[in-house]
Backbone bond lengths (Angstrom), bond angles and torsions (degrees), N, CA, C in turn:
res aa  C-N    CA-C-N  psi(-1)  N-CA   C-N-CA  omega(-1)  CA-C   N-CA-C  phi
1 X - - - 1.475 - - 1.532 111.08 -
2 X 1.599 131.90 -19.56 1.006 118.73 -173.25 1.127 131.22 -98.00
3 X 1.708 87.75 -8.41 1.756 92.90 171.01 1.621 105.42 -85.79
4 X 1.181 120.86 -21.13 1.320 110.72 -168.78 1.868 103.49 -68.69
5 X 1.489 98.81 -40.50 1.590 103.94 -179.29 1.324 109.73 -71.59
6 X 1.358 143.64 -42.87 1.226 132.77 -179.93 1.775 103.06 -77.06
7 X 1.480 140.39 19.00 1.390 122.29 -144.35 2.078 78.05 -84.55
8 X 1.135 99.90 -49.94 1.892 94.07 -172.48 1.565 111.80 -48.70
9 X 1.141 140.00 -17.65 1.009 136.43 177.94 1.526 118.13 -81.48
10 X 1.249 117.28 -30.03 1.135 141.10 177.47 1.536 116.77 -71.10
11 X 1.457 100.54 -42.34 1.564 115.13 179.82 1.012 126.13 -90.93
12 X 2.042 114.92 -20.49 1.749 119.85 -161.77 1.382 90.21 -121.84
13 X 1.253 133.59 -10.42 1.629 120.92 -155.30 1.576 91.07 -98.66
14 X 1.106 117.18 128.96 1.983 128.47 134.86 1.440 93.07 -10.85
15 X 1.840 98.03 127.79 2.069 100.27 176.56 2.155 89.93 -83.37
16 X 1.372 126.84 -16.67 1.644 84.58 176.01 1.838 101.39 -96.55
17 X 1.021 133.45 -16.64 1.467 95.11 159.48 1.532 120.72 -80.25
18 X 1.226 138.23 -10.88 1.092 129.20 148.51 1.404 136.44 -33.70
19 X 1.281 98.57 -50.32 1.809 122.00 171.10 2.019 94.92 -67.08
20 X 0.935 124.19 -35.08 1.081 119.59 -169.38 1.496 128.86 -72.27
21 X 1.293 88.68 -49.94 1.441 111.92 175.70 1.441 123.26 -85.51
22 X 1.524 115.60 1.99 1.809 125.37 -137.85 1.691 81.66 -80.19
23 X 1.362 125.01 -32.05 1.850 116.21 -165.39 1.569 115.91 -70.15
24 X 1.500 104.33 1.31 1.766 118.34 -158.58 1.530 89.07 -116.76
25 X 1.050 147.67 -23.73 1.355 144.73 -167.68 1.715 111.91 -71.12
26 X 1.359 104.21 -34.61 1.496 137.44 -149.32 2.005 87.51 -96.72
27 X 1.529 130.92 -27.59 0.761 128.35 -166.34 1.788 127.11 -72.61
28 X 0.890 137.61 139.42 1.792 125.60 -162.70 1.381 106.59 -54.17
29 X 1.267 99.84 -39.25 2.022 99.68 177.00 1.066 125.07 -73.05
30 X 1.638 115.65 -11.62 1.512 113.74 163.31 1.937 109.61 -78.81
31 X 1.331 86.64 -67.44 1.408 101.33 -176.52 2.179 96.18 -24.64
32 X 0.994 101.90 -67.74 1.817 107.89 -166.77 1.526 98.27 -60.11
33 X 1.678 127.22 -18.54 1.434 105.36 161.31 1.207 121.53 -89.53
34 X 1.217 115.68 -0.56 1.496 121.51 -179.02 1.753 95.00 -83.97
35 X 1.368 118.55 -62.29 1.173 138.59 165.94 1.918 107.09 -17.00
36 X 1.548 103.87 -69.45 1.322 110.81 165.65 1.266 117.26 -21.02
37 X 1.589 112.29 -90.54 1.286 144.29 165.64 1.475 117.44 -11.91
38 X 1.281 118.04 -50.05 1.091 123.86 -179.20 1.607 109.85 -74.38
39 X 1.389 111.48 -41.63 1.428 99.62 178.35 0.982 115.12 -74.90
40 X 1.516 151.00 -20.44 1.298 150.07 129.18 1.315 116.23 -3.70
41 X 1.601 104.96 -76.92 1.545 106.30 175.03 1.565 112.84 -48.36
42 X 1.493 134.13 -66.00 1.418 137.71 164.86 1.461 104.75 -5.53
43 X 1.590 120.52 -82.87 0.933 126.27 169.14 1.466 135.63 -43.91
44 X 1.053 108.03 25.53 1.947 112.96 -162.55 1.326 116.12 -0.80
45 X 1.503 100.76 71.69 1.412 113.44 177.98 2.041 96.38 -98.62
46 X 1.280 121.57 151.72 1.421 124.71 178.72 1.481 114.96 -87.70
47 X 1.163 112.40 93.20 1.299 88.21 -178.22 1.643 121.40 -107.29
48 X 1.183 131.46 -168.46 1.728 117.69 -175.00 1.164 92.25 -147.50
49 X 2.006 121.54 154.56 1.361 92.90 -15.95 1.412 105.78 -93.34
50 X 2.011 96.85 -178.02 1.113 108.01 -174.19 1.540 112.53 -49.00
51 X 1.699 100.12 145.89 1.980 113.26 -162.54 2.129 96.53 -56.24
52 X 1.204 119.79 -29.05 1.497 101.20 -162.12 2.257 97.10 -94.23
53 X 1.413 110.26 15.47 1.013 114.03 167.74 1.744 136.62 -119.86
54 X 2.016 97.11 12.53 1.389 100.71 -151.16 1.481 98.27 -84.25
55 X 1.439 123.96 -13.75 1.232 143.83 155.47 1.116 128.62 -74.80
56 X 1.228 139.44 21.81 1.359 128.62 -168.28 1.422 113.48 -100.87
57 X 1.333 138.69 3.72 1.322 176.30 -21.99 1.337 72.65 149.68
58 X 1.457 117.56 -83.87 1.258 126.26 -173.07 1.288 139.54 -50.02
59 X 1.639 119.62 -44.22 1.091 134.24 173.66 1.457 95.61 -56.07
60 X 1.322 147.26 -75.14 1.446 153.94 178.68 1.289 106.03 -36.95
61 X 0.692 126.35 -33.22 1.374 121.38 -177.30 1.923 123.09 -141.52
62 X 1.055 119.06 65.85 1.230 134.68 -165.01 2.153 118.76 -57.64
63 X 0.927 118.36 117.16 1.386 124.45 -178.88 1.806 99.68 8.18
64 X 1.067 96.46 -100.79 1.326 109.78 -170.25 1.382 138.17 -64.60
65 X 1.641 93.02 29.37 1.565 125.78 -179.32 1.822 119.70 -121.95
66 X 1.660 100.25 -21.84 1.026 121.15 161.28 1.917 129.11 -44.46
67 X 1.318 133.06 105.01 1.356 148.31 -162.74 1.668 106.59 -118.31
68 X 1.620 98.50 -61.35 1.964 114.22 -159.65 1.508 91.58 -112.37
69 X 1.578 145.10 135.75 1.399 155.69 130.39 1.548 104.57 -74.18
70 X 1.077 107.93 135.18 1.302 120.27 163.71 1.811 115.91 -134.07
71 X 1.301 124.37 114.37 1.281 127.11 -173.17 1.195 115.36 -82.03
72 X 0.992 121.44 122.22 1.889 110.41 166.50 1.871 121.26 -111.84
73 X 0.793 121.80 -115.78 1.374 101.75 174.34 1.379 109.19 -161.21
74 X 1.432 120.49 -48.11 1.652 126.27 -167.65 1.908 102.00 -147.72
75 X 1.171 118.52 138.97 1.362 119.92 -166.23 1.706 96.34 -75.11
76 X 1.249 111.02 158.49 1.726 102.44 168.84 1.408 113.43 -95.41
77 X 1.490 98.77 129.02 1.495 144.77 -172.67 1.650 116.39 -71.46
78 X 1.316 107.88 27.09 1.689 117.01 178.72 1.481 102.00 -123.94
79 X 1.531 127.29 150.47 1.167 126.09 179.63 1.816 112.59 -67.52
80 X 1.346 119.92 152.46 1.131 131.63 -157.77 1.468 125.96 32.37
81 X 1.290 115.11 55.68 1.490 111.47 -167.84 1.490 89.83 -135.58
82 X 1.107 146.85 -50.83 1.586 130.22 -179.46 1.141 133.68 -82.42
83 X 1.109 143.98 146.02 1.448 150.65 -173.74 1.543 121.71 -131.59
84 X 0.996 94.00 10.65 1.860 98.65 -167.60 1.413 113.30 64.43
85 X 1.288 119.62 58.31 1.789 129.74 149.85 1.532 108.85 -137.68
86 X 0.716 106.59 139.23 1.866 97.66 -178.64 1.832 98.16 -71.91
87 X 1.282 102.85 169.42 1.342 117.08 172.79 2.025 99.63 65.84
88 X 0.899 105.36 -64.47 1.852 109.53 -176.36 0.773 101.31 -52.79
89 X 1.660 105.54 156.47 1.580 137.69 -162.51 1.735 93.06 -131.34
90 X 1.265 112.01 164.15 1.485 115.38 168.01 1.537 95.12 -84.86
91 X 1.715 120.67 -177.04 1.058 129.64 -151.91 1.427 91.16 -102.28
92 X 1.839 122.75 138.81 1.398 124.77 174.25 1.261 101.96 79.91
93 X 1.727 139.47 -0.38 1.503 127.82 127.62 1.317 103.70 -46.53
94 X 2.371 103.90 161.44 1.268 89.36 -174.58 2.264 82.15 -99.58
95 X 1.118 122.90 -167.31 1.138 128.98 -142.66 1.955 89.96 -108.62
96 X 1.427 106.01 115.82 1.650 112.82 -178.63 1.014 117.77 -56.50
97 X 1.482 116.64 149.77 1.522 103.87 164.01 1.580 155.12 -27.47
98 X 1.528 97.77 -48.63 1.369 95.69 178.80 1.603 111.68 -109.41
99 X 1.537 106.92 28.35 1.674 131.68 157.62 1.566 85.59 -67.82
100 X 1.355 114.42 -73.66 1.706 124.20 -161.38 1.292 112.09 -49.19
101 X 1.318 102.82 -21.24 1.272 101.99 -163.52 1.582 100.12 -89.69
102 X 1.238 125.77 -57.71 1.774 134.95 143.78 1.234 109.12 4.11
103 X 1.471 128.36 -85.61 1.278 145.56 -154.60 1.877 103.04 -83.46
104 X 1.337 127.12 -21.91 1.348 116.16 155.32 1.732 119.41 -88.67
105 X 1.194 101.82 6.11 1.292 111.99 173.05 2.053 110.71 -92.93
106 X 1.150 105.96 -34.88 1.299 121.27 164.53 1.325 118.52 -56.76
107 X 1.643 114.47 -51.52 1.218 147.01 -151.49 1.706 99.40 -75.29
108 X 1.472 105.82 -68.05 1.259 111.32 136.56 2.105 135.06 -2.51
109 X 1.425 82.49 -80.06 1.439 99.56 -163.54 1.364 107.77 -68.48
110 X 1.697 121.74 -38.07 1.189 127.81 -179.70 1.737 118.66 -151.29
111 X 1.369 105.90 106.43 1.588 132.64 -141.09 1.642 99.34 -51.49
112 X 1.243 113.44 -49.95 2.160 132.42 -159.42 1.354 84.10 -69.77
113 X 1.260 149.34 -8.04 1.782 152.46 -168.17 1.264 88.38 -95.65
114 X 1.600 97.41 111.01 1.887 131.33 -174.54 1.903 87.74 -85.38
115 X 0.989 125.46 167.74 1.751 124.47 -168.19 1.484 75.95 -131.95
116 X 0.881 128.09 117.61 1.783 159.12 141.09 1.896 114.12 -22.90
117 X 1.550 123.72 113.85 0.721 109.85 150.05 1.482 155.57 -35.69
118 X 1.600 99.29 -34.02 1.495 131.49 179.41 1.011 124.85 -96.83
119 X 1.166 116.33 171.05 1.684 123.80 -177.03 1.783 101.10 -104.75
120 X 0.906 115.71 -15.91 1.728 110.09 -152.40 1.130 98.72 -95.13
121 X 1.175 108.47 124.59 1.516 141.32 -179.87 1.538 112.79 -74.34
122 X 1.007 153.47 -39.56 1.559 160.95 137.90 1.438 104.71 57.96
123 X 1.728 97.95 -66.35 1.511 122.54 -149.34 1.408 108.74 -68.82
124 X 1.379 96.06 -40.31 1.451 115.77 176.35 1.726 126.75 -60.02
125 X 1.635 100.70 -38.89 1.706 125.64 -178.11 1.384 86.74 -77.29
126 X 1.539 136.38 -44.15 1.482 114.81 -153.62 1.595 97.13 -82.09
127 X 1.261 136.28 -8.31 1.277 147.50 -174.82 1.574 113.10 -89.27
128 X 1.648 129.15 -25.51 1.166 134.59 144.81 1.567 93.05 140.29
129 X 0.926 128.86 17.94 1.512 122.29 179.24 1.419 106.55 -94.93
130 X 1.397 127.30 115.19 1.219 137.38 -153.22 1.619 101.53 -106.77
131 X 1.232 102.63 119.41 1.783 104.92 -167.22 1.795 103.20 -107.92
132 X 1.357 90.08 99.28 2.120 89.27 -179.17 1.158 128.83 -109.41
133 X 0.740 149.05 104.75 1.775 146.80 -154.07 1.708 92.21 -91.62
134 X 1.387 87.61 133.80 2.218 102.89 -176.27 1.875 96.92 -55.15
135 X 1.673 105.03 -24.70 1.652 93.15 -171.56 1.185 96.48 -120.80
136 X 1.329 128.97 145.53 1.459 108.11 -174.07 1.901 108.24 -117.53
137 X 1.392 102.00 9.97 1.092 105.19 160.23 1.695 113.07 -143.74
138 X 1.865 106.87 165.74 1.404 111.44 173.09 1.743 108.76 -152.33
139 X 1.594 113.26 155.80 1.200 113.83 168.00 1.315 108.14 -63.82
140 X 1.590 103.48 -175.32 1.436 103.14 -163.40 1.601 108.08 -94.52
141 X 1.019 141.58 145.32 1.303 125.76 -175.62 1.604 119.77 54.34
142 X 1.649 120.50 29.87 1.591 99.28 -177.12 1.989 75.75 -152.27
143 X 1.254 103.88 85.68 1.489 105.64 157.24 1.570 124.11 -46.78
144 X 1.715 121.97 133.49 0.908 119.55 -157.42 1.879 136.36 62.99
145 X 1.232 99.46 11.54 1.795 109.60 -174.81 1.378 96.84 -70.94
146 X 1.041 126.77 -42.59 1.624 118.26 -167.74 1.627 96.37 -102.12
147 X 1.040 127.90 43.50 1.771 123.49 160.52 1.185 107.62 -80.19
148 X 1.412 115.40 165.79 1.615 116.37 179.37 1.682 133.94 63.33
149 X 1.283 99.68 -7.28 1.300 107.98 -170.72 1.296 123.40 -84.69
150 X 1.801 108.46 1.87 1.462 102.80 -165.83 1.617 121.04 140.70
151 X 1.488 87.67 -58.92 1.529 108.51 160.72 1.661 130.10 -11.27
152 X 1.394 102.26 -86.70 1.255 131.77 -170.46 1.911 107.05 -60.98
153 X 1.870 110.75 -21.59 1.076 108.41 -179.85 1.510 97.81 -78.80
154 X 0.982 109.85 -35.07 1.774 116.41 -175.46 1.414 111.23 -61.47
155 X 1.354 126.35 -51.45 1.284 136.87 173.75 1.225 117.13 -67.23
156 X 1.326 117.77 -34.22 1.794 94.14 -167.09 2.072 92.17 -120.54
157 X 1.077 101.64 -21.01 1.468 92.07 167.09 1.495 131.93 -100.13
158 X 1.426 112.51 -0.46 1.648 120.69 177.21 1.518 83.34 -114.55
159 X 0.805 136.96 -91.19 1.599 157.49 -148.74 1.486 96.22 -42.30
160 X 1.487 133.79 -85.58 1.151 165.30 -114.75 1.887 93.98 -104.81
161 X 1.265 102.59 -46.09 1.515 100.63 175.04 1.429 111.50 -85.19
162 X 1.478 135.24 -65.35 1.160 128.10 149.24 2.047 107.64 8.06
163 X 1.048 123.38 -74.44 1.109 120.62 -146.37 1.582 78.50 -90.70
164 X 1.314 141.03 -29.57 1.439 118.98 -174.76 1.519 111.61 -88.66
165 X 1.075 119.01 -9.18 1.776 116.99 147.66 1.168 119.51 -84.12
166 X 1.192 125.60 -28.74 1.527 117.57 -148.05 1.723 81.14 -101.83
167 X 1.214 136.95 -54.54 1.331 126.73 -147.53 2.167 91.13 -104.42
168 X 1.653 89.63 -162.78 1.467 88.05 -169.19 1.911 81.69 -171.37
169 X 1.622 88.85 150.73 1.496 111.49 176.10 1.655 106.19 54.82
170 X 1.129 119.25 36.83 1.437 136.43 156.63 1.299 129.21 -56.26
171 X 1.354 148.78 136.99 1.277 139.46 175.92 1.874 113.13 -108.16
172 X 1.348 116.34 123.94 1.374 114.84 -167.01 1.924 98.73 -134.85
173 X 1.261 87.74 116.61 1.304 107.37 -176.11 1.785 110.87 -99.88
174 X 1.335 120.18 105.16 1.706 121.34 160.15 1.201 131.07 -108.84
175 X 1.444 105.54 125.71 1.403 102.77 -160.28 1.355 85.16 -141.43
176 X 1.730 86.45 122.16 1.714 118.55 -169.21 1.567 106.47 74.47
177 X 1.766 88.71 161.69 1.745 105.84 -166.71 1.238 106.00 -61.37
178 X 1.287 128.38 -0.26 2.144 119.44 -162.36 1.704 74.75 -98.74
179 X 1.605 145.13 -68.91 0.950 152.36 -92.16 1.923 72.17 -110.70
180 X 1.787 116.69 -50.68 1.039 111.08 169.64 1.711 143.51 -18.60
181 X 1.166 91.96 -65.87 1.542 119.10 -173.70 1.218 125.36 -89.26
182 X 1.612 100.59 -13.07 1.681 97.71 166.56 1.491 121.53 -95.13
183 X 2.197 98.89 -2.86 1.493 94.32 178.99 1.410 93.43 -113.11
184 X 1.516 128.77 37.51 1.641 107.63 174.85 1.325 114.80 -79.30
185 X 1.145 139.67 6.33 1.387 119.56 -166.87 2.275 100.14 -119.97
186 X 1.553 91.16 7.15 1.349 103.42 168.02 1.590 97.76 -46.81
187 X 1.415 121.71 145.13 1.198 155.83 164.07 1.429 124.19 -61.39
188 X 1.458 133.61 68.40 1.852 119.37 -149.63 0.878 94.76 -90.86
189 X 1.044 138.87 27.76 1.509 124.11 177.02 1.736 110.78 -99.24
190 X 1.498 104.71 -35.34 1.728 134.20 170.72 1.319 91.76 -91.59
191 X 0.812 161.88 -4.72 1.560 123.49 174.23 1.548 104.25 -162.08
192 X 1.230 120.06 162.90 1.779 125.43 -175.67 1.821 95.74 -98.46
193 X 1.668 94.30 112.97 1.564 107.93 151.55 1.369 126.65 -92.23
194 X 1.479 112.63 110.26 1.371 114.11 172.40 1.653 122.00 -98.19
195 X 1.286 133.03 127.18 1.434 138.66 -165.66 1.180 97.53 -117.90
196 X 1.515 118.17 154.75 1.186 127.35 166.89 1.769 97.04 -175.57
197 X 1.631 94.41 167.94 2.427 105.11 173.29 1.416 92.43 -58.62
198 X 1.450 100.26 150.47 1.571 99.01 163.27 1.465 110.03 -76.24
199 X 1.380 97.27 179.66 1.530 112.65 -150.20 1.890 105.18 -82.31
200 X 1.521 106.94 -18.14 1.336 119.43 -156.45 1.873 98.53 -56.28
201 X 1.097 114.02 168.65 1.054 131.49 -164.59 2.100 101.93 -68.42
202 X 1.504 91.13 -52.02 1.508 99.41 163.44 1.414 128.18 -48.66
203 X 1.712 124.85 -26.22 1.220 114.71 -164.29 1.363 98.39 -127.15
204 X 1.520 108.99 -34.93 2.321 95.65 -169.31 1.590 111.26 -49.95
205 X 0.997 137.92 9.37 1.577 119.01 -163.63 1.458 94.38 -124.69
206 X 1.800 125.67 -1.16 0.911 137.15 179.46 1.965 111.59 -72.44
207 X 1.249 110.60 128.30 1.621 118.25 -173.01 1.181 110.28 38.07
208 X 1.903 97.05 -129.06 1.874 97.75 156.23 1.438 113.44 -35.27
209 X 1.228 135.32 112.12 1.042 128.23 -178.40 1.720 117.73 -91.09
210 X 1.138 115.87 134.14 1.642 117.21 -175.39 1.641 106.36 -25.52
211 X 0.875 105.95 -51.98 1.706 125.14 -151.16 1.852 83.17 -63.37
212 X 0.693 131.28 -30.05 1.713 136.59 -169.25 1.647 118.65 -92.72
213 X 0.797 110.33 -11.71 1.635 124.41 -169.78 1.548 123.03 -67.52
214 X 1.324 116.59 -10.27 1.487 136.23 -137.50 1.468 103.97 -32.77
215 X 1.145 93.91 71.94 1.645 108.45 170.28 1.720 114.38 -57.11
216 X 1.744 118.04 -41.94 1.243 135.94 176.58 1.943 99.77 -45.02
217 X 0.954 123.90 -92.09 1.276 141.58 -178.08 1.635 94.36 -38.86
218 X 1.000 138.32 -34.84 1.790 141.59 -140.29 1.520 76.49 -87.42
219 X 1.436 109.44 -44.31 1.787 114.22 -146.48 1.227 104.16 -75.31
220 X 1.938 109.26 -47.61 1.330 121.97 175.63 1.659 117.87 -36.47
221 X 1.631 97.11 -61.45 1.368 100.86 -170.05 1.595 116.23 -81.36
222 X 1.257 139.22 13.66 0.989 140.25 117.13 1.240 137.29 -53.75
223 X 1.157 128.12 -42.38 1.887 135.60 174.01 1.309 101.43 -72.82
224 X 1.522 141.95 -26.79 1.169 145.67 175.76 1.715 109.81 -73.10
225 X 1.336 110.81 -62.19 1.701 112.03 160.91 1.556 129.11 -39.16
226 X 1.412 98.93 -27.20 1.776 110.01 -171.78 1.756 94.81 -105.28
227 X 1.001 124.96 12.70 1.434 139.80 173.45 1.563 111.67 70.42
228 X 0.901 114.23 46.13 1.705 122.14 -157.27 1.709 100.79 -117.93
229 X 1.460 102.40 151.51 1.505 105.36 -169.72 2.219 98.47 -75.17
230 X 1.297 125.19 137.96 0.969 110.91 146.31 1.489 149.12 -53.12
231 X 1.399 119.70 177.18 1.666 108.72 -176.51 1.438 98.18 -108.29
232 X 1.305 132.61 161.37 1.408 145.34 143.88 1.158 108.99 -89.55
233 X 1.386 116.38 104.37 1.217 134.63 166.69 1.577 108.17 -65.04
């Protein structure tokens, strides 16, 4: 049974986070989200994103290519809109809310930053900014359906620590209290934590307001000090 439940991991995941992560797969809380998952499928319930893309997080951005984390929280729950990066859209979605809100936050932060027709984040993952959502899957239309299930232990406690032991001079961006609390036990001494409201339409205009944060530039000029190539935002 466990190869059949781990077989997507085996087949869709990047082989160095695979190698990385391979001691967590084997664990009861995976196994029972895999377990989950499957009865989902049984049930021909829809879920997003599609199963040979819930990993692709990885492929784009491979272990030892990793620079910028960015947390998000729940994949989006509309047909053709997720891909496994948080915040990104596939190509010819029109661009989500708190995308807009992102890219005038950039826009903002650093003036020569053209605001993107698109939603798809790509450019950004092939550059090392690793886009992970705490859940990496959801039903279709029911935000938050797959919370609690497992997920979020995988993401912010295999995934998220992994790279805050294993790597150094990292940039980790949380935006909002979910994105908060799954990176508190990040390491500041190794790597730059940047916080800020999330971006959603409900929260950027809140105090510090999103739009003010210039986390973009914050990140830059850190990866530049640690002798590291910058991102093009």
């Amino acid at each position: 049974e466990q190869r059949d439940l781990l077989a997507l991991e085996k087949r869709t995941m990047e082989p160095s986070w695979q190698c990385a992560l391979a001691s967590e797969f084997t664990k009861p809380y995976f196994l029972a989200l895999k377990r989950f998952l499957r009865a989902e499928q049984l049930q021909k319930r829809q879920v997003f994103p599609p199963e040979n893309e819930i990993y692709s997080w990885s492929h784009w951005t491979p272990l030892d290519k990793v620079e910028v984390v960015i947390l998000g929280q729940d994949p989006y729950h509309n047909v053709g809109q997720a891909h496994g990066m948080c915040f990104s859209v596939t190509p010819g979605t029109s661009v989500p809310p708190s995308l807009v809100n992102i890219y005038k936050a950039i826009k903002q932060d650093m003036p020569d930053f053209v605001i993107p027709k698109h939603g798809y984040l790509a450019g950004w993952a092939r550059q090392g900014v690793l886009m992970l959502n705490a859940s990496l899957t959801v039903r279709a239309h029911q935000a938050g359906s797959h919370a609690n299930r497992g997920w979020e232990t995988f993401t912010a406690d295999a995934v998220v620590q992994y790279l805050n032991r294993h790597c150094s001079g990292l940039v980790f961006m949380l935006w909002g209290s979910h994105a908060q609390k799954k990176g508190k036990n990040i390491d500041r001494k190794r790597h730059l934590v940047l916080s800020a409201v999330h971006p959603s339409p409900l929260s950027a205009h809140r105090g510090e307001t999103f739009f003010a944060c210039k986390h973009f530039s914050k990140a830059n000029d850190y990866l530049r000090k640690h002798g590291k190539r910058t991102i093009r935002w």
